[in-house]
C-alpha positions as CSV (number, residue, x, y, z in Angstrom):
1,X,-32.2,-1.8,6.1
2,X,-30.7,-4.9,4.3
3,X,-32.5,-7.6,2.4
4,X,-31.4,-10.9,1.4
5,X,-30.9,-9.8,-2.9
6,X,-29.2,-6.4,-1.4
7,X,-25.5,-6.5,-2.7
8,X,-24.0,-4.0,0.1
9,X,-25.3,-7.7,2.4
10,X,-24.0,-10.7,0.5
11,X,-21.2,-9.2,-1.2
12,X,-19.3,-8.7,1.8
13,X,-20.4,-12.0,3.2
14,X,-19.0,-13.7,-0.1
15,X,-15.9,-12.2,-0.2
16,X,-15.2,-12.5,4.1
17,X,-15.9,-16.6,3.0
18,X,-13.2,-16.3,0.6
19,X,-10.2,-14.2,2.8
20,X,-11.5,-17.1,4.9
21,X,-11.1,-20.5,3.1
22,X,-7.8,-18.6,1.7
23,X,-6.3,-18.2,5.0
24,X,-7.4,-21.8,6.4
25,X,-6.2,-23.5,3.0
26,X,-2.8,-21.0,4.1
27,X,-2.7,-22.3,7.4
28,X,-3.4,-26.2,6.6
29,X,-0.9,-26.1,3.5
30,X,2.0,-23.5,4.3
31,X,1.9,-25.2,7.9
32,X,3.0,-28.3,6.9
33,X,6.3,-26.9,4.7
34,X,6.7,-24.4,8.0
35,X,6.7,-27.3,10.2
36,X,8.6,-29.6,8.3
37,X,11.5,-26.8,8.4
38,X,10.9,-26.0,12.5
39,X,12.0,-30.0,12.8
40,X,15.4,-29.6,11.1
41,X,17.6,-29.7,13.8
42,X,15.9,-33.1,15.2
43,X,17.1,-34.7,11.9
44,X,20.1,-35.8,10.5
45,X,22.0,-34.1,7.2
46,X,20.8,-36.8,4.9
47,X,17.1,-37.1,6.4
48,X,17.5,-33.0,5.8
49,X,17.8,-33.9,2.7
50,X,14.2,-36.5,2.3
51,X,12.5,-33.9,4.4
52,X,13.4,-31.0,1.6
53,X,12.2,-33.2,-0.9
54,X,8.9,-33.8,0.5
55,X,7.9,-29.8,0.4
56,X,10.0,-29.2,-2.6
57,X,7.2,-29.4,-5.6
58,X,4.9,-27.5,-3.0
59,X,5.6,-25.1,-0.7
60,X,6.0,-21.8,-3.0
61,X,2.9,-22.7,-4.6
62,X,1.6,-23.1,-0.8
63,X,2.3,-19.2,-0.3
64,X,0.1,-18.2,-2.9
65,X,-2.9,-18.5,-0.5
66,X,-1.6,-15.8,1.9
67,X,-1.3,-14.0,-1.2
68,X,-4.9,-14.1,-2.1
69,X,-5.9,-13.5,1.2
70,X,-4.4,-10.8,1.8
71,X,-5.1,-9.1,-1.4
72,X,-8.7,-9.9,-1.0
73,X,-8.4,-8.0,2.4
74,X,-7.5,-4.9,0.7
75,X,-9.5,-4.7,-2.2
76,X,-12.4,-6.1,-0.6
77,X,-11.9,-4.7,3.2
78,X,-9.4,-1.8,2.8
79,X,-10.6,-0.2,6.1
80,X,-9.6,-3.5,8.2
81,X,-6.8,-3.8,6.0
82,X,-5.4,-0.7,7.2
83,X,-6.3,-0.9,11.0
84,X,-4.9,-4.7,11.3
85,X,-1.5,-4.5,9.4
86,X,-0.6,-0.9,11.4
87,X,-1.8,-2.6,14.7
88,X,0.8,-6.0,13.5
89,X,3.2,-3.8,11.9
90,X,6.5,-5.4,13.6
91,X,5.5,-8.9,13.8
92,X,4.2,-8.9,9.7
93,X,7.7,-7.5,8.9
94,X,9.1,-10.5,10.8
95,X,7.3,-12.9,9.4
96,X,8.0,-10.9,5.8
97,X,12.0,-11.6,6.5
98,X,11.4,-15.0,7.6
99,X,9.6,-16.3,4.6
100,X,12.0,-14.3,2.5
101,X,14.9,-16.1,4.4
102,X,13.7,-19.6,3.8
103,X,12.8,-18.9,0.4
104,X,16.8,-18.1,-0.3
105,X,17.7,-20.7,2.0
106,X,15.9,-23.5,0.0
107,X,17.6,-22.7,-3.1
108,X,21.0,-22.3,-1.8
109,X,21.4,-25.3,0.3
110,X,21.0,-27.7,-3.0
111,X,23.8,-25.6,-4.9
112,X,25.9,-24.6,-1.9
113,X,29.2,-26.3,-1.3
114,X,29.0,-28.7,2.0
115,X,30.9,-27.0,3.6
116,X,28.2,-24.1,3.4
117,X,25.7,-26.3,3.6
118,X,25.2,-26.4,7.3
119,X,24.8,-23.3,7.2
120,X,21.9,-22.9,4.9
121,X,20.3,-25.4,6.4
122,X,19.9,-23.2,9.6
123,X,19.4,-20.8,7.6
124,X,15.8,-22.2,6.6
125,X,15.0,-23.5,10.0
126,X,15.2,-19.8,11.8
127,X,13.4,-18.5,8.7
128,X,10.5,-21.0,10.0
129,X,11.0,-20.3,13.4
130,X,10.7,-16.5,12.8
131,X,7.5,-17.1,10.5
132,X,5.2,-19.3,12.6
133,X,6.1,-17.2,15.8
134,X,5.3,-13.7,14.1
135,X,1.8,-15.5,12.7
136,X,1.4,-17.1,16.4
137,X,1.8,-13.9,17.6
138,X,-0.5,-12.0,15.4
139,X,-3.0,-14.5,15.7
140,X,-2.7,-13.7,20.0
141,X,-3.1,-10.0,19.3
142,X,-6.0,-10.5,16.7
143,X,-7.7,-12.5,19.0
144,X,-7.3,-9.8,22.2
145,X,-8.4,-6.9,20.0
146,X,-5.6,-6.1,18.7
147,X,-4.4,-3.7,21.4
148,X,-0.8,-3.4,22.7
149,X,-0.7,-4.0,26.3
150,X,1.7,-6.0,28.6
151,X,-1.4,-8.5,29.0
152,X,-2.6,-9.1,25.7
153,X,1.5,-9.1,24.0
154,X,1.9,-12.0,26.4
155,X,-0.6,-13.7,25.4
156,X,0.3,-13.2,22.3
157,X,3.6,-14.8,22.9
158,X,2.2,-17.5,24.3
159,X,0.1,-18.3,20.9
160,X,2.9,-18.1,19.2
161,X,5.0,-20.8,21.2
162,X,1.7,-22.9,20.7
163,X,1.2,-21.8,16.6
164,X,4.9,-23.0,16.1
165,X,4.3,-26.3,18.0
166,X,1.4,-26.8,16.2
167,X,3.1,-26.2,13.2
168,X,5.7,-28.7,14.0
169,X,3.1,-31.6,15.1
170,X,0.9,-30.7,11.2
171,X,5.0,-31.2,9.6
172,X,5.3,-34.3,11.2
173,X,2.3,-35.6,9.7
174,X,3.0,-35.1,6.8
175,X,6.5,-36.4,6.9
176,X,4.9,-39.5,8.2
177,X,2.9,-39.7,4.9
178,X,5.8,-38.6,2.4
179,X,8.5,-40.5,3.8
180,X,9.4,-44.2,5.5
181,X,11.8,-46.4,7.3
182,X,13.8,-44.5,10.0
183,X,12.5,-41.0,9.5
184,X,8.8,-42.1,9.5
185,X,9.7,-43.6,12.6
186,X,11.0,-40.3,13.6
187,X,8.2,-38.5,12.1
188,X,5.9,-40.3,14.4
189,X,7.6,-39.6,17.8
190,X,7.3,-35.8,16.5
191,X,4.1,-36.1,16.1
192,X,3.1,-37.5,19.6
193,X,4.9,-34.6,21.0
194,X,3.4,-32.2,19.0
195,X,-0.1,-32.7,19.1
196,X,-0.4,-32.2,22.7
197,X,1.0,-28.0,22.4
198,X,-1.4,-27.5,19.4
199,X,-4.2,-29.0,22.1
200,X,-2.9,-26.5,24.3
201,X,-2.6,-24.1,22.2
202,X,-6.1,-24.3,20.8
203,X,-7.6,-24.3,24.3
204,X,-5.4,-21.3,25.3
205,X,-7.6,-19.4,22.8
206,X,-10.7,-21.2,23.7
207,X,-10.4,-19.7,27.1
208,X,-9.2,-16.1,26.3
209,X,-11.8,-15.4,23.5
210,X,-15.3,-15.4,25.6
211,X,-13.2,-13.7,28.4
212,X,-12.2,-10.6,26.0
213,X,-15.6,-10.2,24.5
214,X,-18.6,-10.2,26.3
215,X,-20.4,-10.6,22.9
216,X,-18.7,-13.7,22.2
217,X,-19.1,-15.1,25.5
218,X,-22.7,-14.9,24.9
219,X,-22.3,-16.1,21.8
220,X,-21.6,-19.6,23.3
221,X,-23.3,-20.0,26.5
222,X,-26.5,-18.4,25.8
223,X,-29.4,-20.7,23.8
224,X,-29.4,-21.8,21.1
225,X,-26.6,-19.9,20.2
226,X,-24.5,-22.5,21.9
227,X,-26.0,-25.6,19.6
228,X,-25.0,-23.7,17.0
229,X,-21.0,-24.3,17.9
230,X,-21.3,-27.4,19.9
231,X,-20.4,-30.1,17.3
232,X,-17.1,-28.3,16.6
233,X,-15.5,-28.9,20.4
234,X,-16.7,-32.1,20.2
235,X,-15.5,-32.7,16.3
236,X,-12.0,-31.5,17.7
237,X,-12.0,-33.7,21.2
238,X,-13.0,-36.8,18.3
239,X,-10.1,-36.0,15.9
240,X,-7.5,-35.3,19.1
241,X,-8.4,-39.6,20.7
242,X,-8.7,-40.4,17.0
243,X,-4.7,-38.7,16.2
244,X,-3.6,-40.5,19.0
245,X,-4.4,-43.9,18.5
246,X,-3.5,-44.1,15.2
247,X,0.3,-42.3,16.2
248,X,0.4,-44.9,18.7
249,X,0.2,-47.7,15.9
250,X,2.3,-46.1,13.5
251,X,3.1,-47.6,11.0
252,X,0.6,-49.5,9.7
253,X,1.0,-52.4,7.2
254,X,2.5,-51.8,4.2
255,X,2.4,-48.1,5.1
256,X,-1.5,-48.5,4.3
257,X,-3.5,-45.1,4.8
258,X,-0.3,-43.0,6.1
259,X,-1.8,-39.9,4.9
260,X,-4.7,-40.5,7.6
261,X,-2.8,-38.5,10.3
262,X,-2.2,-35.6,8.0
263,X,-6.0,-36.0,6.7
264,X,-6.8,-35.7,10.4
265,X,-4.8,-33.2,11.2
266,X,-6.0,-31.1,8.6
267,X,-9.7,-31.6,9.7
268,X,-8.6,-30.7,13.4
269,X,-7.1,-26.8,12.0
270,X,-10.4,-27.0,10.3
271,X,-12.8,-27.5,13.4
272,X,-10.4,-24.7,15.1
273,X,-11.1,-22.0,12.9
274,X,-14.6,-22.5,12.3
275,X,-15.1,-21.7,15.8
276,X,-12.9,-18.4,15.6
277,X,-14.6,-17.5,12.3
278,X,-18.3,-18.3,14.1
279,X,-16.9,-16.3,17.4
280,X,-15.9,-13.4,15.6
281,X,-18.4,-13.0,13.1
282,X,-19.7,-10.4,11.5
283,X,-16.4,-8.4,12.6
284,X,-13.4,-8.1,10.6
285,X,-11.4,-5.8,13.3
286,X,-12.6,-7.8,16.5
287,X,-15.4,-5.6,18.1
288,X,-14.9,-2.7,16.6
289,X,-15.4,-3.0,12.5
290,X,-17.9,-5.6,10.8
291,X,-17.4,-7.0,7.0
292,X,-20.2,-4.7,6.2
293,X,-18.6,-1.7,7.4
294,X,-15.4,-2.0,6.1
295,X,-16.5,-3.5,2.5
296,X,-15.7,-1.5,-0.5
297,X,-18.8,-0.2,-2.8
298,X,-21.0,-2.9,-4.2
299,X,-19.8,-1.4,-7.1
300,X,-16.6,-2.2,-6.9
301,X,-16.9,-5.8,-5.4
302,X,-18.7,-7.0,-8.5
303,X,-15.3,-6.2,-10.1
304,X,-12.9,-7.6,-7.8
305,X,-15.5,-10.6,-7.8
306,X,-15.5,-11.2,-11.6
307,X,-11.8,-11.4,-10.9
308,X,-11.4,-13.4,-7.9
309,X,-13.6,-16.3,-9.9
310,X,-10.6,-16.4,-12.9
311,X,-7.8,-16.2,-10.4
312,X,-9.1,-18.7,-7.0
313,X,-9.8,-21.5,-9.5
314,X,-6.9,-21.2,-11.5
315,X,-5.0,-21.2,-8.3
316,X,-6.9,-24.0,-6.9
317,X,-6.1,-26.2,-10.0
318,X,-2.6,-25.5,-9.9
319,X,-2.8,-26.4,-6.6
320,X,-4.5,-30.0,-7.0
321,X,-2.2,-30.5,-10.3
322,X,0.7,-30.1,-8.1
323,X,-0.1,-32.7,-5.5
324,X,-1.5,-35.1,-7.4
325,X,1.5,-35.5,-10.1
326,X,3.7,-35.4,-6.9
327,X,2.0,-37.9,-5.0
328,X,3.5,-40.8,-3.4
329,X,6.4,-41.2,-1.6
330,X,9.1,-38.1,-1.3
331,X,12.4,-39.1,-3.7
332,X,15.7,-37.1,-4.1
333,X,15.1,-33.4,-4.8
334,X,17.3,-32.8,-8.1
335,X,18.2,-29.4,-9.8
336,X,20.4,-31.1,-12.8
């Protein structure tokens, strides 16, 4: 029996809140840089060029969160850690070989010779591709259970056509924020594209994730659980009008408040996964393993803890640091 001062209760919690914020601040951040390389081949070589130098001071520093995330699931929650990456074996090793290719491929391309230039450049837009798929995908096969059948895989794939969309409409925005001219221009008709497959894609989940649980499925039609999640479809339906009435006067005078559609954007990926995280709370491994059974000892979570509060705020300053010297408008990326 659990009480409220009982480590083995709020330990867990604690630590589930921080995979958590660590994988949305993943998603928000690293989906930007992912989406800004799935949009490569709509732009010319030299807009290439601005959109590189947009992500440039950011999007290593952007990885660091699924880092932390994933090292908090195995220290904190080594018994999901175990089930979920042997269940998403294949895609994490794809999505492993993608990051590693775009890493390479954003060094290389400044320093290659034109000629191989080209080449580099598609280099980093398949290593986006095959990143945001494999997460679309895993993110489809957490949400069914995580069990390999012909159903759930293509549902799966499905996700992932919708994740990597999505991906593409949260680059956009930020393009439209870090750059002007021409390409904002372009940046904009991205973005009205893009922002109807991350509705879709959103809503595809919506739909499967009562239908596969029939805890969840109480979870939101019976009272007052419902109230409880109610203000987040409706937050989302806000920010979706709100999105497309400002992309539809894009851009504003004097490039006034272009990081709104990012800003909004950002708070739309929020409202998304609040409702996953209310849905499939307290489990860890959907229906099958809570936070509280697969935490590690009390013991050992007051360790990791004292850790985790050095390490998530040194993190988290380097991260504001980073943004806030590079603020402003995206200029030529230099390695001289």
């Amino acid at each position: 029996m659990y009480t409220f001062g009982d480590p083995a209760l709020w330990l867990p919690f604690v630590f589930a809140l921080l995979m958590g914020v660590s994988i949305l601040i993943y998603v928000v951040l690293d989906g930007f840089d992912l989406g800004v390389g799935l949009l490569f081949p709509f732009a010319d070589e030299a807009e290439k060029d601005r959109m590189i130098a947009s992500i440039g001071p950011f999007w290593d520093a952007n990885e660091t969160w699924l880092v932390l995330a994933i090292g908090i699931m195995l220290v904190a929650f080594p018994a999901a850690h175990g089930i979920i990456l042997t269940a998403l074996y294949l895609p994490v090793t794809i999505m492993l070989i993608g990051l590693i290719l775009r890493g390479v491929a954003f060094e290389f391309r400044a320093k290659a010779p034109a000629p191989h230039k080209r080449a580099w450049n598609n280099a980093f837009f398949a290593g986006s591709l095959m990143t945001s798929l494999s997460q679309g995908f895993m993110l489809g096969m957490y949400v069914m259970g995580l069990e390999w059948t012909w159903v759930n895989a293509g549902f799966a794939l499905l996700t992932a056509v919708f994740l990597t969309v999505g991906y593409s409409f949260i680059g956009a925005t930020w393009i439209i924020h870090k750059t002007d001219a021409e390409l904002q221009s372009k940046a904009v008709a991205w973005a009205k594209g893009g922002i109807w497959g991350l509705v879709l894609g959103i809503s595809a989940i919506s739909l499967a994730t009562p239908v596969v649980s029939t805890r969840i499925f109480d979870k939101w039609f019976s009272w007052p659980e419902a109230a409880y999640l109610a203000p987040l479809p409706l937050l989302s339906v806000a920010l979706v009008i709100g999105l497309w009435m400002m992309l539809r006067r894009m851009p504003f005078a004097r490039d006034r408040l272009s990081w709104l559609p990012f800003a909004t954007a950002s708070g739309l990926w929020m409202t998304a996964f609040g409702g996953m995280a209310y849905s499939f709370y307290p489990y860890v491994v959907p229906e099958r393993l809570t936070i509280y059974d697969a935490a590690s000892a009390p013991e050992s979570l007051y360790i990791i803890l004292i850790g985790t509060c050095i390490v998530l705020p040194t993190i988290l300053g380097y991260t504001i640091l980073a943004y806030t010297v590079f603020r402003g408008k995206a200029t030529e990326l230099r390695y001289d």
